[in-house]
C-alpha positions in Angstrom: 0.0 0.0 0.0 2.8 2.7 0.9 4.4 2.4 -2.7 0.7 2.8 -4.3 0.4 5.7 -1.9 3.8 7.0 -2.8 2.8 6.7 -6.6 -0.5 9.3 -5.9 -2.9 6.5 -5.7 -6.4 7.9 -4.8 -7.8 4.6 -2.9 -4.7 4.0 -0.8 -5.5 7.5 0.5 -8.4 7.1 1.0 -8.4 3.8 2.9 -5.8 6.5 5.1 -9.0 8.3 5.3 -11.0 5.7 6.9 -8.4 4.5 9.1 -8.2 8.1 10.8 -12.0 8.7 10.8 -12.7 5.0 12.4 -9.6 4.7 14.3 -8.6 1.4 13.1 -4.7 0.6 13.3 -4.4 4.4 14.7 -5.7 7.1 17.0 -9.0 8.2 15.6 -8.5 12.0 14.4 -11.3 13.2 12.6 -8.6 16.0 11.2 -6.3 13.6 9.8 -9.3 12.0 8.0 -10.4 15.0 6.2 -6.7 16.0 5.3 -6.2 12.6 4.0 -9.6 12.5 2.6 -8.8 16.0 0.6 -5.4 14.1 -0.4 -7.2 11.5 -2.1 -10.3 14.0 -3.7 -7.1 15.6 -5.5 -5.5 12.2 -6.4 -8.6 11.3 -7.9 -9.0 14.3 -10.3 -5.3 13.9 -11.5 -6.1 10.4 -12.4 -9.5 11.7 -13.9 -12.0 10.3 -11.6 -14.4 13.5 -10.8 -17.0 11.2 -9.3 -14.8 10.1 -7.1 -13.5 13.4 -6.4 -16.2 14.6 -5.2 -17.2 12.4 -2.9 -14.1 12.3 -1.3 -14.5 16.2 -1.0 -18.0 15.5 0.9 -16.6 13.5 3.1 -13.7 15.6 4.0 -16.6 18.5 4.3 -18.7 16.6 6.6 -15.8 16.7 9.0 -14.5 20.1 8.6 -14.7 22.3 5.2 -12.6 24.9 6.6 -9.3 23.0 6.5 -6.6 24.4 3.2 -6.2 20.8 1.8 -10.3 21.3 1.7 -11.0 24.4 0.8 -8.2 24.0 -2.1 -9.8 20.7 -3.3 -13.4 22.5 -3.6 -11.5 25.4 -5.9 -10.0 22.7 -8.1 -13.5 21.0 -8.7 -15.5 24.4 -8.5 -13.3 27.0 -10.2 -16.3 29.0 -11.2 -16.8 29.8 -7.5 -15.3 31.8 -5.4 -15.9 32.1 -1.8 
């Protein structure tokens, strides 16, 4: 998994994600999650996966929609709006 996640994969950061949001194999930190969930959002869009994207984005939202990794994955997808 660390050389996919290396390589930019979008799941392996997302399973991260999980990890940190359910606290399985680490301390639960719902911060973490949405950083790592953001990571992945922007992994996905590099590897053209918008679907995905956004979904990860919602997720990373839901925690906290004010973190940079956050905010700078919702200007990526939404570049139209500015807030």
């Amino acid at each position: 998994m660390f050389a996919r996640l290396k390589a930019g994969d979008g799941d392996s950061s997302y399973n991260i994600a999980q990890m940190y949001q359910n606290g399985f194999g680490v301390p639960q930190t719902k911060l973490a999650a949405a950083e790592w969930y953001a990571k992945a959002g922007a992994q996905y869009l590099r590897q053209g996966l918008r679907e995905v994207s956004l979904s990860a984005l919602e997720r990373a939202e839901a925690i906290d929609p004010k973190i940079p990794d956050v905010v700078a994955l919702r200007a990526q997808l939404f570049p139209q709006i500015k807030k």
